[in-house]
C-alpha positions as CSV (number, residue, x, y, z in Angstrom):
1,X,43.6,-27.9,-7.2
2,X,44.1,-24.9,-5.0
3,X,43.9,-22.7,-7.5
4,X,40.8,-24.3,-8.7
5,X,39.3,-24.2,-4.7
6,X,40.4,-20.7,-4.7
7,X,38.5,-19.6,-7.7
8,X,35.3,-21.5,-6.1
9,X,35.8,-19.5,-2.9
10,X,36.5,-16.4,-4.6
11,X,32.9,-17.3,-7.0
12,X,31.3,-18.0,-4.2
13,X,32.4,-15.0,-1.7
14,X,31.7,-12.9,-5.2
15,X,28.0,-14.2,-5.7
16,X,27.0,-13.8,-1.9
17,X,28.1,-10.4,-2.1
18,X,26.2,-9.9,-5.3
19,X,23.2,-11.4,-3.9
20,X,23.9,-9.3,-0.6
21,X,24.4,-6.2,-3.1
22,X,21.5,-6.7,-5.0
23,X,19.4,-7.3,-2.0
24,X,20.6,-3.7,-0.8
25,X,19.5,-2.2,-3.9
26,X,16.1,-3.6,-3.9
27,X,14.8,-1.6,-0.7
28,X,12.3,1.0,-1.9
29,X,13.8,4.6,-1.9
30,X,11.0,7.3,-0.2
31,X,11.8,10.6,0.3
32,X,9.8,12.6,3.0
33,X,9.1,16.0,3.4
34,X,8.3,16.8,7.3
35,X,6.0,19.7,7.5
36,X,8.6,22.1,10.0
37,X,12.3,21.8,11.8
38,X,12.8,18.4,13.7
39,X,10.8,18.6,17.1
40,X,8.6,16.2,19.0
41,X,6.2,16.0,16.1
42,X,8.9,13.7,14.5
43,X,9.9,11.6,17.2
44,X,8.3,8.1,15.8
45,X,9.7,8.8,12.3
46,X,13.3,9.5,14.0
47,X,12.7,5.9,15.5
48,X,11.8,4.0,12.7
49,X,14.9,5.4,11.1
50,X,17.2,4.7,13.9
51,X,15.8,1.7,15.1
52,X,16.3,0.3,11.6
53,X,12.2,-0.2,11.1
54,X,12.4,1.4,8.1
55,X,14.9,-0.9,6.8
56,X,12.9,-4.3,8.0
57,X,10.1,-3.0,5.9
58,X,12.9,-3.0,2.8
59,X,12.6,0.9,2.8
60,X,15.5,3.7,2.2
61,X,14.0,6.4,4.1
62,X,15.6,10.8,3.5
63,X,13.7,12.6,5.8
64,X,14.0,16.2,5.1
65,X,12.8,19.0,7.6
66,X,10.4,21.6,6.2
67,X,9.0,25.3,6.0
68,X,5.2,24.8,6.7
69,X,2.9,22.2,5.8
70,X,1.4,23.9,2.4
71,X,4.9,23.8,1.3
72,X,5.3,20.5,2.1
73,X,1.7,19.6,0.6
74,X,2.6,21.4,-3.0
75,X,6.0,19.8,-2.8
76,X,4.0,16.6,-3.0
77,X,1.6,17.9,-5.8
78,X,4.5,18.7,-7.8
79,X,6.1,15.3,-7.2
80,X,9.2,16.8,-6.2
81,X,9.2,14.9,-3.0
82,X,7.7,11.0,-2.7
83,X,5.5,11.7,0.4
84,X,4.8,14.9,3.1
85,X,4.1,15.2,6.1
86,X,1.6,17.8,6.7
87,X,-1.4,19.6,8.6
88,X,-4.7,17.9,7.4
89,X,-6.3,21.5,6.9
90,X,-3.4,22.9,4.9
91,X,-3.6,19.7,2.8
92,X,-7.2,19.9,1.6
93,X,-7.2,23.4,0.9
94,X,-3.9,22.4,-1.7
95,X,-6.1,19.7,-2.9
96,X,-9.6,21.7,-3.2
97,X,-7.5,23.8,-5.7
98,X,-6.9,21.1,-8.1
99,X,-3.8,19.5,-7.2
100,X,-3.6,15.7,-7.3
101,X,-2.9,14.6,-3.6
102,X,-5.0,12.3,-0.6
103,X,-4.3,12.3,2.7
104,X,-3.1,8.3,3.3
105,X,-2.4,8.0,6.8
106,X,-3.2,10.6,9.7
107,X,-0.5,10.4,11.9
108,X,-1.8,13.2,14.8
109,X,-5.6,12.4,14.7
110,X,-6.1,15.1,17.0
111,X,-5.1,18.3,16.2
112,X,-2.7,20.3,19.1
113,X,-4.8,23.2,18.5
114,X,-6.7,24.7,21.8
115,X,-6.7,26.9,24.6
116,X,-4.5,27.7,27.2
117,X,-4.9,28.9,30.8
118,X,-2.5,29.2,33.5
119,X,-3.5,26.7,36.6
120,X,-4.0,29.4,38.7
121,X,-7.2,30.7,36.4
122,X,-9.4,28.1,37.4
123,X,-10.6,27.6,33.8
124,X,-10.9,23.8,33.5
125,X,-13.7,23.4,30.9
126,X,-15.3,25.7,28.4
127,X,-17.7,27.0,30.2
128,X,-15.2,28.5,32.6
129,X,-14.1,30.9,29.6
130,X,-17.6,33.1,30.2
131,X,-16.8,36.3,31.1
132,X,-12.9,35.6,30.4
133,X,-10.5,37.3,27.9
134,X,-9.1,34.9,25.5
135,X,-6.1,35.9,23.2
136,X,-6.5,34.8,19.7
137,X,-3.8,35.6,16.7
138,X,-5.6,37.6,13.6
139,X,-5.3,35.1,10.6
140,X,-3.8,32.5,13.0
141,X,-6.0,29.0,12.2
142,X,-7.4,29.0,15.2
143,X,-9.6,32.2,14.5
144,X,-12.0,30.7,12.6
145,X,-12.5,27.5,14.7
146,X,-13.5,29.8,17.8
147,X,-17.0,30.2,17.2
148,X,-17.2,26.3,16.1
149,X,-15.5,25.7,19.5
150,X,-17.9,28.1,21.6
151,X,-21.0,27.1,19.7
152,X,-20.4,23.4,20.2
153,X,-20.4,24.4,24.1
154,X,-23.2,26.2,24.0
155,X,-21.5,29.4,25.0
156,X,-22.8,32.8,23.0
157,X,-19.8,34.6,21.7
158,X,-21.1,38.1,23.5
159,X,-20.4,35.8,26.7
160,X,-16.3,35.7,25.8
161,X,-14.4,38.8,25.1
162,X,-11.7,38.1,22.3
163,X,-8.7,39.9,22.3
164,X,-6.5,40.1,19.1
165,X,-2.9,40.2,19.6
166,X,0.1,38.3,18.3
167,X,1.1,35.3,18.9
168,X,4.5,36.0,20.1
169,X,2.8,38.2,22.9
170,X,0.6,35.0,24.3
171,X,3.3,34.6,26.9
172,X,3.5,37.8,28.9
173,X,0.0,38.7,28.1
174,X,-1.0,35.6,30.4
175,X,1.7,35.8,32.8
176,X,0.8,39.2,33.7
177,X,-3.0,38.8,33.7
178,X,-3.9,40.8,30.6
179,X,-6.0,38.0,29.2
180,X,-7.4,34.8,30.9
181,X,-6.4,32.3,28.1
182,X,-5.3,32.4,25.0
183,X,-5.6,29.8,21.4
184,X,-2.7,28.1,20.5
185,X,-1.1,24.7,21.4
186,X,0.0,23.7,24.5
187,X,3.4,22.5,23.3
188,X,4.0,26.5,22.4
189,X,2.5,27.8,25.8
190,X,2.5,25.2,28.0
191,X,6.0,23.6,27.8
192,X,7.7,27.1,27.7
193,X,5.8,28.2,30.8
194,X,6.7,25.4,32.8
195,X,10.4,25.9,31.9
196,X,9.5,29.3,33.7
197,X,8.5,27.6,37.0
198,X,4.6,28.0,35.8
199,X,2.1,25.6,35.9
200,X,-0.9,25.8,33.2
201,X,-3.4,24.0,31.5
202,X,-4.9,22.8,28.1
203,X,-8.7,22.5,26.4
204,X,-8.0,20.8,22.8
205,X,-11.0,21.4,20.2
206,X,-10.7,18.0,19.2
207,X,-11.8,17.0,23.4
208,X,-14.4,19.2,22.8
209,X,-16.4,19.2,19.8
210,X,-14.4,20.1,17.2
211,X,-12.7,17.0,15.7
212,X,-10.0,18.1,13.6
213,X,-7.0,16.2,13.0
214,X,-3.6,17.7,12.4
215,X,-0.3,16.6,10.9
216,X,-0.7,13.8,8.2
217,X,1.0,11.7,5.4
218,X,0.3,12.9,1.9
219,X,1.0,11.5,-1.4
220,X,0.6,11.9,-5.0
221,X,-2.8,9.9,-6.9
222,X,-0.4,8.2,-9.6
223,X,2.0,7.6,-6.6
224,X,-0.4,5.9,-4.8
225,X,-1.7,3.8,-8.1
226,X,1.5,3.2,-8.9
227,X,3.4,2.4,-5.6
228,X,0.7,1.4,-3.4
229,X,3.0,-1.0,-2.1
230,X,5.8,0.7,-1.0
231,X,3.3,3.2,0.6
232,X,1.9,1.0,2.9
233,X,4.8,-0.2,4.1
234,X,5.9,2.9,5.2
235,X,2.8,3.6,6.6
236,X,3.3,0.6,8.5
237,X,6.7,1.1,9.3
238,X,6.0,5.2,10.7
239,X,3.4,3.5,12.6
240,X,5.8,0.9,14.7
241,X,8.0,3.6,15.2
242,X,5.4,5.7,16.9
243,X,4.8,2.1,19.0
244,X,8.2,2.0,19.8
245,X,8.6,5.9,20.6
246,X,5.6,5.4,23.1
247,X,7.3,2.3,24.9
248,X,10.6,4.6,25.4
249,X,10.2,8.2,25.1
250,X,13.8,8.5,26.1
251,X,15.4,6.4,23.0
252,X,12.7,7.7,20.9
253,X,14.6,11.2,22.0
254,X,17.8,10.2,21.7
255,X,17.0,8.9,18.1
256,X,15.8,12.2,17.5
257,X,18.8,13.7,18.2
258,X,20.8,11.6,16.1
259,X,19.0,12.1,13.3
260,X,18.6,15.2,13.5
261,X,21.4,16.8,15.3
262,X,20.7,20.4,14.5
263,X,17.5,20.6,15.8
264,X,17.3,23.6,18.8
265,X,15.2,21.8,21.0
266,X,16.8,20.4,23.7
267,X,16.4,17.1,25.4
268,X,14.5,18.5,28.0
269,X,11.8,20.4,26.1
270,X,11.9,17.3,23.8
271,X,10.8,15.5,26.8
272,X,8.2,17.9,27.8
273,X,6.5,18.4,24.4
274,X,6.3,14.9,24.0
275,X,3.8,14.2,26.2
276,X,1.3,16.7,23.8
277,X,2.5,14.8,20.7
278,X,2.0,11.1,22.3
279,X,-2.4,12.6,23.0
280,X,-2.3,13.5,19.0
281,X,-0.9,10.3,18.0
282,X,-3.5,8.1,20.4
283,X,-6.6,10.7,21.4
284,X,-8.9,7.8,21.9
285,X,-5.8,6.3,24.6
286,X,-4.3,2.5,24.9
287,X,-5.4,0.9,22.1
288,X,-6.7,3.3,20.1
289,X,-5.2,2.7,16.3
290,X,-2.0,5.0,15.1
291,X,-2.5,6.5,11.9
292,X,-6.5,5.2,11.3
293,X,-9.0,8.3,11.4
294,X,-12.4,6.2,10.6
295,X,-14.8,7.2,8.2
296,X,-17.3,8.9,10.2
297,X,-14.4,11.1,12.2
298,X,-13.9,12.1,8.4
299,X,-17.4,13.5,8.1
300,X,-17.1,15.0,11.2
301,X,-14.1,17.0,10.5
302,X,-15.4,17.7,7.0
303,X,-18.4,18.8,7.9
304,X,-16.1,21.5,10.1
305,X,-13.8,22.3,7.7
306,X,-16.7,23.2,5.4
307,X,-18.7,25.4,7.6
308,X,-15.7,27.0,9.8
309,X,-12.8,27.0,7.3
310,X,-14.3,28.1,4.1
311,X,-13.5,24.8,2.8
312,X,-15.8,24.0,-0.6
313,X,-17.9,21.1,0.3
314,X,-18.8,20.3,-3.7
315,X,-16.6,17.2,-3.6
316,X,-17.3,14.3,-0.7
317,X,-14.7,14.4,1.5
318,X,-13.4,10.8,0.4
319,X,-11.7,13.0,-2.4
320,X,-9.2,13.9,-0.2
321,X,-8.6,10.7,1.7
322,X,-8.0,7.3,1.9
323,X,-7.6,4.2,4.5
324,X,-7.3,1.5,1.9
325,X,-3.1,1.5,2.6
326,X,-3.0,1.4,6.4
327,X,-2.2,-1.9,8.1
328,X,-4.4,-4.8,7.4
329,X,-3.5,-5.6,11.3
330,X,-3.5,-2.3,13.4
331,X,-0.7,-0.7,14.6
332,X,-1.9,0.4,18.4
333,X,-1.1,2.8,21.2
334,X,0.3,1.4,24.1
């Protein structure tokens, strides 16, 4: 008999940790390419993966930092990754060209792209750039959105004097008065000014009438078809971890250093350039939907894209996108 009882214990301690075993296996394996090194744009991925989000939604989740978000885009096209994590722009111009890709969630539906001031300039809306110099970045992808950005202000472009330099010069060509402003985002100007002691200030386009949205999920069309499933749920999922990263930047940092423990950034920067990231995720504020650009936004951005960034307009922009795998119930901004 106790032999007998031990067998049935031993069966039984055997099929639980079959069952457990097979429950393991049957989580959905994803792997994501982010569109650069770890840094504050990752902060609600770094959550859901700590937090064990990802998990909950029966998801095995390799994030895997990138070179660019056209790499990351054609990584996707040639289903060498699951998913990507790139800039919308970047995206549509891999897709224009033939390759097999939509944009299914957009994670920073404002782009960071703008222009930067020190405090001291007194430039607080556009129209305080007349008569200014304004550093732009030859083939940088803010040249091309500078006339969209004046004419949408109503300001002539013989009114602001544009200075070409490089980008790596923005810094001491503001801090000792050679230009007025310069185009880039503020997380590159901003943050490192004010770990200099200097205060300055930001314009996004998006604020001001030119609605471009930035980083983005991105998958294959037979992925998508085929595993529609298991792409919504980690839309979902990346969406609660944004939530979560909102509620408590500091864990959401500390989650990203523990995924990512290489990353340069340090805790404090982290901190800093979080603040930029948190306005991309949630432009439209508390309550506002994470990872949900609507329709019309679409046709906005499109319509920019085709007139400002050479983008072919023969296709309709739904080509390139779609909103029929985000959350049935919305996901908001705190």
């Amino acid at each position: 008999m106790t032999n007998f009882g031990t067998f049935i214990t031993a069966s039984t301690i055997s099929l639980a940790a079959l069952v457990a075993a097979q429950g393991a296996m049957a989580a959905d394996k994803l792997t994501v390419q982010l569109n650069w090194t770890a840094d504050s744009a990752h902060l609600g991925f770094a959550v859901a993966q700590e937090d064990g989000i990802y998990a909950e939604h029966d998801l095995e989740v390799t994030l895997v930092e990138g070179r660019g978000s056209s790499v990351a885009a054609q990584l996707v096209a040639t289903g060498q990754v699951d998913l990507g994590y790139a800039d919308t722009g970047a995206t549509l111009n891999v897709a224009a060209k033939g390759a097999p890709i939509k944009i299914i969630s957009t994670i920073w539906k404002s782009g960071q792209f703008g222009i930067q001031s020190l405090a001291e300039s007194g430039i607080s809306a556009p129209a305080d750039l007349v008569g200014k110099k304004l550093a732009v970045s030859p083939g940088s992808a803010m040249l091309p959105l500078i006339p969209v950005f004046l004419k949408a202000n109503d300001i002539s472009e013989d009114d602001v004097e544009i200075v070409s330099a490089s980008e790596s010069a923005f810094l001491g060509l503001l801090t000792s008065g050679q230009v007025d402003a310069v185009s880039q985002t503020p997380e590159n100007i901003v943050v490192p000014l004010a770990a200099q002691g200097i205060d300055a200030d930001n314009m996004y386009f998006y604020d001001n009438g030119v609605p471009i949205a930035s980083l983005s999920l991105v998958a294959r069309e037979d992925m998508i078809a085929e595993k529609g499933d298991v792409l919504a749920r980690f839309i979902a999922a990346t969406a609660e971890g944004w939530q979560k990263a909102m509620d408590d930047p500091d864990d959401a940092i500390a989650d990203l250093l523990k995924v990512f423990p290489e990353t340069e950034n340090s805790e404090a920067s982290l901190k800093q350039a979080s603040v930029y990231s948190f306005a991309s995720v949630c432009p439209g504020g508390t309550g506002d939907t994470i990872g949900v650009t609507p329709p019309e936004t679409w046709e906005e951005m499109f319509s920019v894209m085709t007139t400002a960034m050479e983008m072919p307009s023969e296709k309709p922009v739904t080509t390139y996108y779609t909103n029929d795998l985000v959350p049935d119930e919305p996901v908001s901004c705190p």
